[in-house]
mmCIF file of the N, C-alpha and C atoms, coordinates in Angstrom:
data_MODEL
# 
_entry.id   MODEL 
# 
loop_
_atom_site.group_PDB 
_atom_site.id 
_atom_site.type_symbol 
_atom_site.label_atom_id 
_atom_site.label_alt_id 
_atom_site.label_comp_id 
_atom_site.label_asym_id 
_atom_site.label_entity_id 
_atom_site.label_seq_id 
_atom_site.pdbx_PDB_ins_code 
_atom_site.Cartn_x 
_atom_site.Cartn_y 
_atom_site.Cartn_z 
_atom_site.occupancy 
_atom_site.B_iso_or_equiv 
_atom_site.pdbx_formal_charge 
_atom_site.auth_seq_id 
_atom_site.auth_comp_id 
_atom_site.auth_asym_id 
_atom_site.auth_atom_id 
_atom_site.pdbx_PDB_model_num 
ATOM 1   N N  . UNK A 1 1  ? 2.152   2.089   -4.168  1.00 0.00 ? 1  UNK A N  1 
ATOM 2   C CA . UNK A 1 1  ? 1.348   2.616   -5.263  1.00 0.00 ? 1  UNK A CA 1 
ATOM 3   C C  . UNK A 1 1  ? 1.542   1.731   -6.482  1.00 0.00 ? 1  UNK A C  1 
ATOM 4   N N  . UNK A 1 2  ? 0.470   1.302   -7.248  1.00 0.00 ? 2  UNK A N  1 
ATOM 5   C CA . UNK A 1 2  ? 0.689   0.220   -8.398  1.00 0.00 ? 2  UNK A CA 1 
ATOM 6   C C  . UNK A 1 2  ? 0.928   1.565   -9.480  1.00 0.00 ? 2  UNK A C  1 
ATOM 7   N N  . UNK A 1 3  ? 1.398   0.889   -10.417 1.00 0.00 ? 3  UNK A N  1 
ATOM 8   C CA . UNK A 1 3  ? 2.132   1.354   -11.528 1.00 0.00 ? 3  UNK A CA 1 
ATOM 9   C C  . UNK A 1 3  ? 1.103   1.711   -12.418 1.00 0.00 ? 3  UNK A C  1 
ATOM 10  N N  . UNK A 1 4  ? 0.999   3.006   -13.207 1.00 0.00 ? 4  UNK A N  1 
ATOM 11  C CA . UNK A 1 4  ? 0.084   3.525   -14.017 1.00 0.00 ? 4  UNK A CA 1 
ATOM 12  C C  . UNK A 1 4  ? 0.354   3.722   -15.279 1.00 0.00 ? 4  UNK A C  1 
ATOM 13  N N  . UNK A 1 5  ? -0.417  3.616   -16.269 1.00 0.00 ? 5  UNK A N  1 
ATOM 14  C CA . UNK A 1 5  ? -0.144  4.151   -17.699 1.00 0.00 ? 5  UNK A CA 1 
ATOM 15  C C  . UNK A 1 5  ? -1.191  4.921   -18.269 1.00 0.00 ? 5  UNK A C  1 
ATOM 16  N N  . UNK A 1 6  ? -0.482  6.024   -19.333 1.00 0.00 ? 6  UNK A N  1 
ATOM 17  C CA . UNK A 1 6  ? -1.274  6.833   -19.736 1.00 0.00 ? 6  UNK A CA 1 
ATOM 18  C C  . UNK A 1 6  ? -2.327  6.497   -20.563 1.00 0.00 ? 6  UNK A C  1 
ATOM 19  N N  . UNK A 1 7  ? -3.410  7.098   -21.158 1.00 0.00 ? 7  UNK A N  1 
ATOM 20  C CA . UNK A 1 7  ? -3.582  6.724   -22.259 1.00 0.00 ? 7  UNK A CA 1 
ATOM 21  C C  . UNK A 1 7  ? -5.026  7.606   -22.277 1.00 0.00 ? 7  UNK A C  1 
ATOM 22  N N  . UNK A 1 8  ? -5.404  7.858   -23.418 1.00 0.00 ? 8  UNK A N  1 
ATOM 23  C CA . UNK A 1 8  ? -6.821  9.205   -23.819 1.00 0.00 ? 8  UNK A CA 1 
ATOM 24  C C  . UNK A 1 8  ? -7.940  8.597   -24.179 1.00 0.00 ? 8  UNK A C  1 
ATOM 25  N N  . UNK A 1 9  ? -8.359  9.428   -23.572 1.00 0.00 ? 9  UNK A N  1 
ATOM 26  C CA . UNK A 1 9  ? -9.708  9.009   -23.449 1.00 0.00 ? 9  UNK A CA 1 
ATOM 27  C C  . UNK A 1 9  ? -10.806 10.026  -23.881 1.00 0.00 ? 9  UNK A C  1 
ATOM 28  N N  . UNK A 1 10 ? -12.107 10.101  -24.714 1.00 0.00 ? 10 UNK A N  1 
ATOM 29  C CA . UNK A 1 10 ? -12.500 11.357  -25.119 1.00 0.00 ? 10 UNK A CA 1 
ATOM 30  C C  . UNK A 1 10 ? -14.088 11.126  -24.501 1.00 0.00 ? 10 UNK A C  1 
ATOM 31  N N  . UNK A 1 11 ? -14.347 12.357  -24.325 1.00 0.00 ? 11 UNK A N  1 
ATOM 32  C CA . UNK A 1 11 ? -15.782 12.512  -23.284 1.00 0.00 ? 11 UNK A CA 1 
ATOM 33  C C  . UNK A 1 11 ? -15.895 13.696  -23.932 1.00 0.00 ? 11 UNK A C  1 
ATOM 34  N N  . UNK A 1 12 ? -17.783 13.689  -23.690 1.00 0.00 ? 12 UNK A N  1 
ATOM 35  C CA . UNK A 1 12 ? -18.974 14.715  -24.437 1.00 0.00 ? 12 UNK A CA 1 
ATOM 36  C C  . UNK A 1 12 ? -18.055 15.808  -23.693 1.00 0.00 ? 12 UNK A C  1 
ATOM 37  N N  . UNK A 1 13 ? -17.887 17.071  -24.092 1.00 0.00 ? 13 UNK A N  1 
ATOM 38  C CA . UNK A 1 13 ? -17.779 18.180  -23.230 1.00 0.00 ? 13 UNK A CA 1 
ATOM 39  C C  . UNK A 1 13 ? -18.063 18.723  -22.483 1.00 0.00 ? 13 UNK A C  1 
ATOM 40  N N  . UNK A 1 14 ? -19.589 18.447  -22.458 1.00 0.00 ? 14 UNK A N  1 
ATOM 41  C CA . UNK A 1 14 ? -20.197 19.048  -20.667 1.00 0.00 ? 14 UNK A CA 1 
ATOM 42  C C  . UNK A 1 14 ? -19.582 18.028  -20.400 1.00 0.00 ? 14 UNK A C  1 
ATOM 43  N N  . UNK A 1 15 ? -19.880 16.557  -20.170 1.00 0.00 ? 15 UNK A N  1 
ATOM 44  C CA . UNK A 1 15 ? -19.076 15.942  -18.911 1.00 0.00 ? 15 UNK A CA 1 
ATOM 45  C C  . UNK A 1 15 ? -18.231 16.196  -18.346 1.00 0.00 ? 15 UNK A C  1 
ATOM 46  N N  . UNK A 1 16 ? -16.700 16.483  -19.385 1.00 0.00 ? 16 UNK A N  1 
ATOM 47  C CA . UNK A 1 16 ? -15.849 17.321  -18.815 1.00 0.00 ? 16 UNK A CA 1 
ATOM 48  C C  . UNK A 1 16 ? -15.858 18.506  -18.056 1.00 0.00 ? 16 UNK A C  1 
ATOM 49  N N  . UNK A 1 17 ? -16.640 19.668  -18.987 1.00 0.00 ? 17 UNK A N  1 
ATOM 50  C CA . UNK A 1 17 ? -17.054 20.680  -18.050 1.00 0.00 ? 17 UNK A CA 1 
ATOM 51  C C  . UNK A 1 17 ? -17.514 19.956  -16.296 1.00 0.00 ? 17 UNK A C  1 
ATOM 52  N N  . UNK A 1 18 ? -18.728 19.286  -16.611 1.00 0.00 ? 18 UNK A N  1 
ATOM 53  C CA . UNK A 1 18 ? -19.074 18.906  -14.385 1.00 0.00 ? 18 UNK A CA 1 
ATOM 54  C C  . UNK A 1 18 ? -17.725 17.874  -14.212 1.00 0.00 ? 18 UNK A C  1 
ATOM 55  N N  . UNK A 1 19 ? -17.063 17.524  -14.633 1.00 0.00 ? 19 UNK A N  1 
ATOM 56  C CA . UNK A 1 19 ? -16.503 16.810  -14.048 1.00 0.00 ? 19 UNK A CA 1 
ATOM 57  C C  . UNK A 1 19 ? -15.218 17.809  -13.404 1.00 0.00 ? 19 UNK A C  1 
ATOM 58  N N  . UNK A 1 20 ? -14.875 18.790  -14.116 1.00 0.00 ? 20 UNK A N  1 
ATOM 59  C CA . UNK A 1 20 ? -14.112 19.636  -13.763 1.00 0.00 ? 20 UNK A CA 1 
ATOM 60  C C  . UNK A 1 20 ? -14.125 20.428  -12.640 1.00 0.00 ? 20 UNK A C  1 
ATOM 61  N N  . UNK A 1 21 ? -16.032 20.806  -12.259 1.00 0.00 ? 21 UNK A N  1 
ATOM 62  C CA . UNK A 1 21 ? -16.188 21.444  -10.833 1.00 0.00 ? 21 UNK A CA 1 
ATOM 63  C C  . UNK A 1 21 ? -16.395 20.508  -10.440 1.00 0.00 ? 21 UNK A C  1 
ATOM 64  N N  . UNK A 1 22 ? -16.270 18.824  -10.513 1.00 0.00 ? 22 UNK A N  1 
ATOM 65  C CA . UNK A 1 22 ? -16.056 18.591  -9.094  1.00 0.00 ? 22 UNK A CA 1 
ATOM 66  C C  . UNK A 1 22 ? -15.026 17.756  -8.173  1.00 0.00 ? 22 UNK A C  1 
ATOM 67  N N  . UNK A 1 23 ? -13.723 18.242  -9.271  1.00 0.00 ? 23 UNK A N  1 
ATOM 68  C CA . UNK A 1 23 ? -12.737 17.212  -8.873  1.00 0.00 ? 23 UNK A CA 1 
ATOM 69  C C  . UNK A 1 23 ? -11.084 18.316  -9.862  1.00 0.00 ? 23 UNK A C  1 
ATOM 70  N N  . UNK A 1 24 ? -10.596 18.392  -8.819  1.00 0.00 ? 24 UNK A N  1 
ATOM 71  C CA . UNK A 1 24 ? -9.200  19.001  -9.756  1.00 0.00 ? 24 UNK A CA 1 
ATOM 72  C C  . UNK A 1 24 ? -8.234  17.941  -10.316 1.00 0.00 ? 24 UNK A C  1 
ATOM 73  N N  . UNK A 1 25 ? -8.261  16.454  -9.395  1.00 0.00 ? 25 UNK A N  1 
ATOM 74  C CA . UNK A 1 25 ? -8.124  15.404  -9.946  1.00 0.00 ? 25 UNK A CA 1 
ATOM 75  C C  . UNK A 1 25 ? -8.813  14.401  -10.616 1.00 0.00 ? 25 UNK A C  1 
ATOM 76  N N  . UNK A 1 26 ? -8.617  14.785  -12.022 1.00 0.00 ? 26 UNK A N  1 
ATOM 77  C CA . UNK A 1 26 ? -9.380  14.116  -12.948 1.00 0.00 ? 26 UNK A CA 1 
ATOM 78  C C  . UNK A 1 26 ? -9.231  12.859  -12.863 1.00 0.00 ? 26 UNK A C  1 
ATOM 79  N N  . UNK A 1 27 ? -7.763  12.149  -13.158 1.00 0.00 ? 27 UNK A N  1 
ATOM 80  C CA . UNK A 1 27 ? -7.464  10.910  -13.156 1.00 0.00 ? 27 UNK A CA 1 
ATOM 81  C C  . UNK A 1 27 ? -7.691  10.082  -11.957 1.00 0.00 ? 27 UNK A C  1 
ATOM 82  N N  . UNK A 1 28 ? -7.723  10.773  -11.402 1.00 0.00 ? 28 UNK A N  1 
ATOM 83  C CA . UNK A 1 28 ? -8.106  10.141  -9.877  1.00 0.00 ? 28 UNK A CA 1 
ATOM 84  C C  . UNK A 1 28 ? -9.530  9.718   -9.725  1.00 0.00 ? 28 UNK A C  1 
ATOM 85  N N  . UNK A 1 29 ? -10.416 10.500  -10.098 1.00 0.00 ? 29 UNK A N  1 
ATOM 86  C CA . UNK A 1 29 ? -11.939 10.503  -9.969  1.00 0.00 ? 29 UNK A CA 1 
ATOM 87  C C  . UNK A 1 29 ? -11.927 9.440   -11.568 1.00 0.00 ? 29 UNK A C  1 
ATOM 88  N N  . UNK A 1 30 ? -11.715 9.521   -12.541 1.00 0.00 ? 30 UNK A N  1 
ATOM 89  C CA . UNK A 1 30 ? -11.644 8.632   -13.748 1.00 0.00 ? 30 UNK A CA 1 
ATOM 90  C C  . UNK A 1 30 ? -11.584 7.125   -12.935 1.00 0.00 ? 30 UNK A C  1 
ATOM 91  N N  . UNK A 1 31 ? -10.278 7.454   -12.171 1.00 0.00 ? 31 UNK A N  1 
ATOM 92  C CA . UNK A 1 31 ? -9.622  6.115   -11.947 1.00 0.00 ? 31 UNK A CA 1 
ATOM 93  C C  . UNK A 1 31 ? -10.256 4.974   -10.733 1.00 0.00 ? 31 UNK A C  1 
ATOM 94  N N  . UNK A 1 32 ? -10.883 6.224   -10.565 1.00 0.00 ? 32 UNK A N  1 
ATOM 95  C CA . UNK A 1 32 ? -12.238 5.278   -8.932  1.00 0.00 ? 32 UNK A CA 1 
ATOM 96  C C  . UNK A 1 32 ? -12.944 5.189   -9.621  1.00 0.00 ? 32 UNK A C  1 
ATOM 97  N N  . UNK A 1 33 ? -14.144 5.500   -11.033 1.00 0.00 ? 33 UNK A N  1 
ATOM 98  C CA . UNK A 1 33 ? -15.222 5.170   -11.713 1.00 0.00 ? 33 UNK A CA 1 
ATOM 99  C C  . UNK A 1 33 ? -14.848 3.658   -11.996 1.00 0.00 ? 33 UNK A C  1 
ATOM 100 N N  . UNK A 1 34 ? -13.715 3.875   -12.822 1.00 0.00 ? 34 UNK A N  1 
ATOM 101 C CA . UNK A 1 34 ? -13.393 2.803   -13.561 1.00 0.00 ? 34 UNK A CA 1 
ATOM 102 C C  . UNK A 1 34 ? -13.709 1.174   -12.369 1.00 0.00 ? 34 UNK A C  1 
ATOM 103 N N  . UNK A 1 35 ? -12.416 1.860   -11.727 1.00 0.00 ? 35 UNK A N  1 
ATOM 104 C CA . UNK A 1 35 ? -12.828 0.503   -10.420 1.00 0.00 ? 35 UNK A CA 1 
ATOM 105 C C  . UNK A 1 35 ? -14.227 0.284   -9.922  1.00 0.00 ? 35 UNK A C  1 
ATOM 106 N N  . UNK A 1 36 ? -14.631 1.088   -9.719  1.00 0.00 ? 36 UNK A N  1 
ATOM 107 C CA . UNK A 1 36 ? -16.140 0.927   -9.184  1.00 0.00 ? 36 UNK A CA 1 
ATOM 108 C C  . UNK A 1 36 ? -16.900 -0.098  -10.576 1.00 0.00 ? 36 UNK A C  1 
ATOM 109 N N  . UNK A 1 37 ? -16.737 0.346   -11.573 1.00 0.00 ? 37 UNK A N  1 
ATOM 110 C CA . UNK A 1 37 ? -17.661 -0.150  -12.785 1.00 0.00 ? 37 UNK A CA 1 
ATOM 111 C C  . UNK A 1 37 ? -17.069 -1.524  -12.980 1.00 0.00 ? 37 UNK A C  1 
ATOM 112 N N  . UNK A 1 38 ? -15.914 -2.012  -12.941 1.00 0.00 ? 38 UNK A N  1 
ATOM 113 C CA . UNK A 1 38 ? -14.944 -3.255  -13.250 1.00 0.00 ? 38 UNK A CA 1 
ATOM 114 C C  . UNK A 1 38 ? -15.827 -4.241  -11.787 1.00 0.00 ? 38 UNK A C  1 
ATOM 115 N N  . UNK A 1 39 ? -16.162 -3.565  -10.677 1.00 0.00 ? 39 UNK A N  1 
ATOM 116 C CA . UNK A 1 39 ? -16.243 -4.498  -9.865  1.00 0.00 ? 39 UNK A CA 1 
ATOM 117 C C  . UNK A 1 39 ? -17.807 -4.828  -9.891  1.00 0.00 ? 39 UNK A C  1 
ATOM 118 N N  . UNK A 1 40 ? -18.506 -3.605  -10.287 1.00 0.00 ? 40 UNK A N  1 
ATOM 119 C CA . UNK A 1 40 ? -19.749 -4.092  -10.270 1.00 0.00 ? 40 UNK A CA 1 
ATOM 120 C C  . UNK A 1 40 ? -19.991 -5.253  -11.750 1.00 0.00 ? 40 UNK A C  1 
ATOM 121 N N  . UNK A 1 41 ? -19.298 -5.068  -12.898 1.00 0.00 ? 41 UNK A N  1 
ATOM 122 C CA . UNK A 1 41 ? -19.183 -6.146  -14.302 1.00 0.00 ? 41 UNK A CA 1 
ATOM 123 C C  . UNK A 1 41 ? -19.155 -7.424  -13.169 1.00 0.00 ? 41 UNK A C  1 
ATOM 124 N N  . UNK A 1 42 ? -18.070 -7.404  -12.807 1.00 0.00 ? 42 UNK A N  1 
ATOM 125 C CA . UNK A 1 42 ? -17.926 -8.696  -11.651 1.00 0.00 ? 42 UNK A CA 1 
ATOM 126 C C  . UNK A 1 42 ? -18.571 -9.404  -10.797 1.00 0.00 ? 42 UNK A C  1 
ATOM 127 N N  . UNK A 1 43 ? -19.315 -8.304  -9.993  1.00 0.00 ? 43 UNK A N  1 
ATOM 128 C CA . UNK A 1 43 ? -20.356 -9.094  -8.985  1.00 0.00 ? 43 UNK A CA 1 
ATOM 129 C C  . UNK A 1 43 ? -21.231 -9.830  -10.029 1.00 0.00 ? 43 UNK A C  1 
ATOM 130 N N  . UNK A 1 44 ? -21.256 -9.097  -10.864 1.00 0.00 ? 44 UNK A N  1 
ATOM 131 C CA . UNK A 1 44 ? -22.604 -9.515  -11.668 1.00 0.00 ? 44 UNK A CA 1 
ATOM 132 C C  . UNK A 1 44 ? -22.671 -10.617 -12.207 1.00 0.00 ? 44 UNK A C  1 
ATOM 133 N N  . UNK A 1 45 ? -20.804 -10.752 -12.813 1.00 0.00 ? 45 UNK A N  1 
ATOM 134 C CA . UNK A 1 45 ? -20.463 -12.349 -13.504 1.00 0.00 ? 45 UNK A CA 1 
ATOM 135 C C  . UNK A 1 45 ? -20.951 -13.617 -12.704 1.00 0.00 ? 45 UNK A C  1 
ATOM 136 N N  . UNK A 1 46 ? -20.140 -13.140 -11.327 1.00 0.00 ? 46 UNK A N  1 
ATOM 137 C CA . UNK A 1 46 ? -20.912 -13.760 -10.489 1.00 0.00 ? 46 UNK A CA 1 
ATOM 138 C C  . UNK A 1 46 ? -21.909 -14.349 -9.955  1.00 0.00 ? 46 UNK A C  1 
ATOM 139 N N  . UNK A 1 47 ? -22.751 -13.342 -9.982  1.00 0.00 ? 47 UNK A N  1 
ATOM 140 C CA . UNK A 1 47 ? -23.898 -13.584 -9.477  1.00 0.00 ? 47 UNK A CA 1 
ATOM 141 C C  . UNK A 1 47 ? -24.960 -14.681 -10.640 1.00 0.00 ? 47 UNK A C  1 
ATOM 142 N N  . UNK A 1 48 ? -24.500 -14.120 -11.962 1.00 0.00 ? 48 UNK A N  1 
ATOM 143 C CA . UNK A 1 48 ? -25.230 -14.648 -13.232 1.00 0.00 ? 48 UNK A CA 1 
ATOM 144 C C  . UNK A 1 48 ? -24.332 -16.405 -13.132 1.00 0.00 ? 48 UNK A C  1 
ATOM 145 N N  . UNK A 1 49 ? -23.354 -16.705 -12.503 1.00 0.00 ? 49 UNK A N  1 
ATOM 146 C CA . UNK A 1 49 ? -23.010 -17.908 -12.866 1.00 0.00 ? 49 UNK A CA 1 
ATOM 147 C C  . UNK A 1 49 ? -23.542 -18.765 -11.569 1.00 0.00 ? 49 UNK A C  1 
ATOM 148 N N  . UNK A 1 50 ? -23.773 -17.991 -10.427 1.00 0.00 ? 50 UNK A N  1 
ATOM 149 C CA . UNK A 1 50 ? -23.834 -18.705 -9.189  1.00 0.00 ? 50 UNK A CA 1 
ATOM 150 C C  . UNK A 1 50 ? -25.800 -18.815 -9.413  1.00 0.00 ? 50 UNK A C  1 
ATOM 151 N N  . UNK A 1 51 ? -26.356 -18.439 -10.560 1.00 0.00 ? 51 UNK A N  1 
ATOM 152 C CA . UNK A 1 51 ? -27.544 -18.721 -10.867 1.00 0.00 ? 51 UNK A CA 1 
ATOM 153 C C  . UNK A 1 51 ? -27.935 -19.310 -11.835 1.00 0.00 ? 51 UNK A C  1 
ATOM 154 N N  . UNK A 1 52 ? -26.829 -19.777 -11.882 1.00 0.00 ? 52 UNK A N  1 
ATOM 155 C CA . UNK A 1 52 ? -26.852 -20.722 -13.740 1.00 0.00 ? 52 UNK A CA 1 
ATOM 156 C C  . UNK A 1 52 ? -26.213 -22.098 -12.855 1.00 0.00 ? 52 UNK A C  1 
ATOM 157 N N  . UNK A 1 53 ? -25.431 -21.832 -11.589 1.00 0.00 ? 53 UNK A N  1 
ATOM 158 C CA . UNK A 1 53 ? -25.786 -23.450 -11.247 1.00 0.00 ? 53 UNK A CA 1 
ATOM 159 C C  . UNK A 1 53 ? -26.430 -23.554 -10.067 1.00 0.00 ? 53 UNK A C  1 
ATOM 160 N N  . UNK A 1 54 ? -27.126 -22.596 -9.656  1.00 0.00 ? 54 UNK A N  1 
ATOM 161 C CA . UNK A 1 54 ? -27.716 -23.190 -8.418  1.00 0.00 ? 54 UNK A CA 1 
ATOM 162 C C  . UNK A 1 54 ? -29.754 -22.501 -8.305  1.00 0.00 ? 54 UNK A C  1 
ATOM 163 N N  . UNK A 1 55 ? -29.893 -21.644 -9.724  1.00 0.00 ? 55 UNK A N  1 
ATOM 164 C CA . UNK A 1 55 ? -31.184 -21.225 -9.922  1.00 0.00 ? 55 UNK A CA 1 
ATOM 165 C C  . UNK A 1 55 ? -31.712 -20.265 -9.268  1.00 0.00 ? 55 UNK A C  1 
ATOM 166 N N  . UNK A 1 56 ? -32.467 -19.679 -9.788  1.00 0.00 ? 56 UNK A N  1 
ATOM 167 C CA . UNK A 1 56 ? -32.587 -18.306 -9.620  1.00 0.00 ? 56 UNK A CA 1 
ATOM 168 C C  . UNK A 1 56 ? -32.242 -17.836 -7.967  1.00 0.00 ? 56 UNK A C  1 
ATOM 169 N N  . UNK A 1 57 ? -32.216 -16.838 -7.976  1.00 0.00 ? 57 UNK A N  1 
ATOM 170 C CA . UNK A 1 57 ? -32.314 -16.394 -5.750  1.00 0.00 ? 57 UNK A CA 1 
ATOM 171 C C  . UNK A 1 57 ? -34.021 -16.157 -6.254  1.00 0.00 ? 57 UNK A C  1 
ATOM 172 N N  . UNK A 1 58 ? -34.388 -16.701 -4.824  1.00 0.00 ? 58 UNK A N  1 
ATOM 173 C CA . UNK A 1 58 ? -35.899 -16.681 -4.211  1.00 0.00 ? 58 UNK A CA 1 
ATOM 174 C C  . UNK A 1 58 ? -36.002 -15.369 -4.082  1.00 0.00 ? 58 UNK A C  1 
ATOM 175 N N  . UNK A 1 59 ? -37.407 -14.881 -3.716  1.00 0.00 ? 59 UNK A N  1 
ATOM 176 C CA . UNK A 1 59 ? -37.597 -13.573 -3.130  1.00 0.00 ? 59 UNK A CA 1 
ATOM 177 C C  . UNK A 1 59 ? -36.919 -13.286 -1.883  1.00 0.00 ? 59 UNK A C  1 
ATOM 178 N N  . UNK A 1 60 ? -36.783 -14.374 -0.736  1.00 0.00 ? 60 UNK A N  1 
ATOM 179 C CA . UNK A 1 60 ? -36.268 -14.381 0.327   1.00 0.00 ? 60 UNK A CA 1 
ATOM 180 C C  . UNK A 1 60 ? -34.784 -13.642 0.729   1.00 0.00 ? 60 UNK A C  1 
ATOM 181 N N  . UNK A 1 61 ? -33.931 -14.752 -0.530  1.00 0.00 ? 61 UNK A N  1 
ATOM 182 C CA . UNK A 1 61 ? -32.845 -14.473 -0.527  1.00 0.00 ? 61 UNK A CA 1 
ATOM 183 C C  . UNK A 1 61 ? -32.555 -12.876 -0.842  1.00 0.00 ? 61 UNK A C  1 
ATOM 184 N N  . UNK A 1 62 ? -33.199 -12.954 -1.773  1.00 0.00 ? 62 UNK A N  1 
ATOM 185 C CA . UNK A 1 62 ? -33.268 -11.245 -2.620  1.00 0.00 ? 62 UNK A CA 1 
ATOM 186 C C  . UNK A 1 62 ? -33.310 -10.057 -1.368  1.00 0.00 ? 62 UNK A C  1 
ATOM 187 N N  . UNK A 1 63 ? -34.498 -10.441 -0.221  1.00 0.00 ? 63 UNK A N  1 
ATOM 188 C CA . UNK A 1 63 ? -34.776 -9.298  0.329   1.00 0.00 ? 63 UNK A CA 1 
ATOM 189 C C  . UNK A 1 63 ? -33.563 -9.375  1.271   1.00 0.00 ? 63 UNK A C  1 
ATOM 190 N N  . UNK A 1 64 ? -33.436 -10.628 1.855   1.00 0.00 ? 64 UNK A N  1 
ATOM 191 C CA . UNK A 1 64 ? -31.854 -10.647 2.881   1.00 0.00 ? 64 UNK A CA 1 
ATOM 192 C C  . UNK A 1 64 ? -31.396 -10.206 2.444   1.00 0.00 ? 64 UNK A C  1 
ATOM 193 N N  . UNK A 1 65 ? -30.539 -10.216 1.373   1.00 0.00 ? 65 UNK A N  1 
ATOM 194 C CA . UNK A 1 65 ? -29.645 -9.224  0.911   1.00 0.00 ? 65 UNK A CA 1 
ATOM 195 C C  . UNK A 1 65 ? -29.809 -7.794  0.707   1.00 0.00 ? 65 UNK A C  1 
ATOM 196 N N  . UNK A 1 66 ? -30.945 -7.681  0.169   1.00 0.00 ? 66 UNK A N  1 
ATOM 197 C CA . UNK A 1 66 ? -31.200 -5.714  0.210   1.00 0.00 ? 66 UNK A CA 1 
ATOM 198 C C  . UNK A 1 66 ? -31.102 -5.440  1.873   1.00 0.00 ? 66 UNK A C  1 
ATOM 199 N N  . UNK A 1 67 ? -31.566 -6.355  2.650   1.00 0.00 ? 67 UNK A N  1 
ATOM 200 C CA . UNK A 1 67 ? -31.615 -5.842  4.039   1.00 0.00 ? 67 UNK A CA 1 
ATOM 201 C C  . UNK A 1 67 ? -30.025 -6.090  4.644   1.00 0.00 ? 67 UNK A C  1 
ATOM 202 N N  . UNK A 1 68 ? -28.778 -6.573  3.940   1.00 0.00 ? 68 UNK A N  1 
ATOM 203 C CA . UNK A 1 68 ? -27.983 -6.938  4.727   1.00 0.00 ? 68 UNK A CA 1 
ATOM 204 C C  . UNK A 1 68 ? -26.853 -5.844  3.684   1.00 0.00 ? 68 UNK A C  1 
ATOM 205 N N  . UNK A 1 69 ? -27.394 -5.025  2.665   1.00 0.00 ? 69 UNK A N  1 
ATOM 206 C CA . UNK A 1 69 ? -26.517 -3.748  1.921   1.00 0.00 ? 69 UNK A CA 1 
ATOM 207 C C  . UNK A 1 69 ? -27.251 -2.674  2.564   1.00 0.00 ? 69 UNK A C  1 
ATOM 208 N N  . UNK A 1 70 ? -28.917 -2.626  2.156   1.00 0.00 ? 70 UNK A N  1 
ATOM 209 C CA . UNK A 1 70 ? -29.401 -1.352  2.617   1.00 0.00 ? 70 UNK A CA 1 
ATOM 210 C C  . UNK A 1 70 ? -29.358 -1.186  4.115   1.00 0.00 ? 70 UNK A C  1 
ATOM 211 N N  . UNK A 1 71 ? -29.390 -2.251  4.729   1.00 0.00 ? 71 UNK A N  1 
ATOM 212 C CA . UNK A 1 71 ? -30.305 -2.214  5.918   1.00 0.00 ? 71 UNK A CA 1 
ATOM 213 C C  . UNK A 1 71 ? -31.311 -2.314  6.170   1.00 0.00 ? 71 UNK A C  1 
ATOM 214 N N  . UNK A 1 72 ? -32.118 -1.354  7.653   1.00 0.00 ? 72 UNK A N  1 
ATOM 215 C CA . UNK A 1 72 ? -33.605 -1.811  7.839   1.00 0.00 ? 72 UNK A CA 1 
ATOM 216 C C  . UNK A 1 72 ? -34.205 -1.373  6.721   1.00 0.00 ? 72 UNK A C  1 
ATOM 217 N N  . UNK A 1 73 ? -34.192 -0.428  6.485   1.00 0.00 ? 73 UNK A N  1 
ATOM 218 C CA . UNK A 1 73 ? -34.879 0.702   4.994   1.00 0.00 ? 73 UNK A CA 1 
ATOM 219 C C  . UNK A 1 73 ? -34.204 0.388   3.912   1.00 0.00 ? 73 UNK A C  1 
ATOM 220 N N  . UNK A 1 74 ? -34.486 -0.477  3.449   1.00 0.00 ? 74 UNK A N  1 
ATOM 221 C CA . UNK A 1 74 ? -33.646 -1.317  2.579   1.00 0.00 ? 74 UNK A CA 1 
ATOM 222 C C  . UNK A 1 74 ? -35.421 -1.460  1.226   1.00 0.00 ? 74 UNK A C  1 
ATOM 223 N N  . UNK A 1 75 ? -34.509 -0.696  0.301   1.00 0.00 ? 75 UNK A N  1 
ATOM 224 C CA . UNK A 1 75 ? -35.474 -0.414  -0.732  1.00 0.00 ? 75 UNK A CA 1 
ATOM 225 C C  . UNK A 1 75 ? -36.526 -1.407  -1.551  1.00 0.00 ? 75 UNK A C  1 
ATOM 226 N N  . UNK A 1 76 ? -37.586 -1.436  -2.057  1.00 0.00 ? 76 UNK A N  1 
ATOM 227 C CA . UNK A 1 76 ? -38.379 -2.335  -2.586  1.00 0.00 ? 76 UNK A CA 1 
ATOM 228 C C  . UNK A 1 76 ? -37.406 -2.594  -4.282  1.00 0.00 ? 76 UNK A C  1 
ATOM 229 N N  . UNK A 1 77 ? -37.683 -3.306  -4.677  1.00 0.00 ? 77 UNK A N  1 
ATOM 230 C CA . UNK A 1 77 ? -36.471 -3.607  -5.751  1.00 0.00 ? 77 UNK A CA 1 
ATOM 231 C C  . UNK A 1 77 ? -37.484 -2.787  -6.902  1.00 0.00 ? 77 UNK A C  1 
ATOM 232 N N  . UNK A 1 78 ? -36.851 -1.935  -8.038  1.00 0.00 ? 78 UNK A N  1 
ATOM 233 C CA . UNK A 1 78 ? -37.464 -1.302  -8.732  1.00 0.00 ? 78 UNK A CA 1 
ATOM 234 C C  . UNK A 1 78 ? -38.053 -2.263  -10.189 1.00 0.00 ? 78 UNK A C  1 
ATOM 235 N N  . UNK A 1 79 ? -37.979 -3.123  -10.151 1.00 0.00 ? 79 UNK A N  1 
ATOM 236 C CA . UNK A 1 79 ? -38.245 -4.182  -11.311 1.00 0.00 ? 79 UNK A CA 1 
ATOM 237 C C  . UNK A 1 79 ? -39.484 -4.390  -10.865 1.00 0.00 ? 79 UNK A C  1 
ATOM 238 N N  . UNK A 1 80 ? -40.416 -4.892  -11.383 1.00 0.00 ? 80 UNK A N  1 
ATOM 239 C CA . UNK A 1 80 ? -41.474 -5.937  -11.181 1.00 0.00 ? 80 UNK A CA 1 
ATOM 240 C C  . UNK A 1 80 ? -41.229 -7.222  -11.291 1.00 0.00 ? 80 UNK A C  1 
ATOM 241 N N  . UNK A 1 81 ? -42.349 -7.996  -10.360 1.00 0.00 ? 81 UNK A N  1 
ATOM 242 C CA . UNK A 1 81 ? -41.992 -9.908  -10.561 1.00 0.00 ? 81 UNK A CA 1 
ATOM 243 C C  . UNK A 1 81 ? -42.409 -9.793  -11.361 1.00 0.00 ? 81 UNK A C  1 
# 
């Protein structure tokens, strides 16, 4: 188990309220957002630098990839070209 530290954090009150029915471990559910959000900042660094030297992804590439996260039903991208 890695080593933890405290520290406060303040949220709207309903949040707290739903967050309360749906988790008795707060810090726990806090503590998977957090990771989840740190890694998606990341892909993204990523992705924004691996297109700053190698230019934009094609449509191609774009859909391989929705088809190789989503799968076959792998969603139309909600942006417009």
């Amino acid at each position: 188990m890695s080593s933890t530290t405290r520290i406060t954090a303040t949220l709207p009150s309903d949040q707290v309220a739903e967050l309360r029915k749906l988790t008795a471990n707060v810090s726990g559910y806090v503590a998977e957002a957090v990771a989840r959000q740190i890694r998606h900042q990341l892909l993204g660094n990523d992705l924004r630098r691996h297109e700053e030297e190698h230019g934009k992804f094609s449509d191609e590439e774009l859909a391989e990839a929705r088809s190789r996260i989503f799968g076959a039903l792998a969603p139309s991208p909600p942006w417009p070209k």
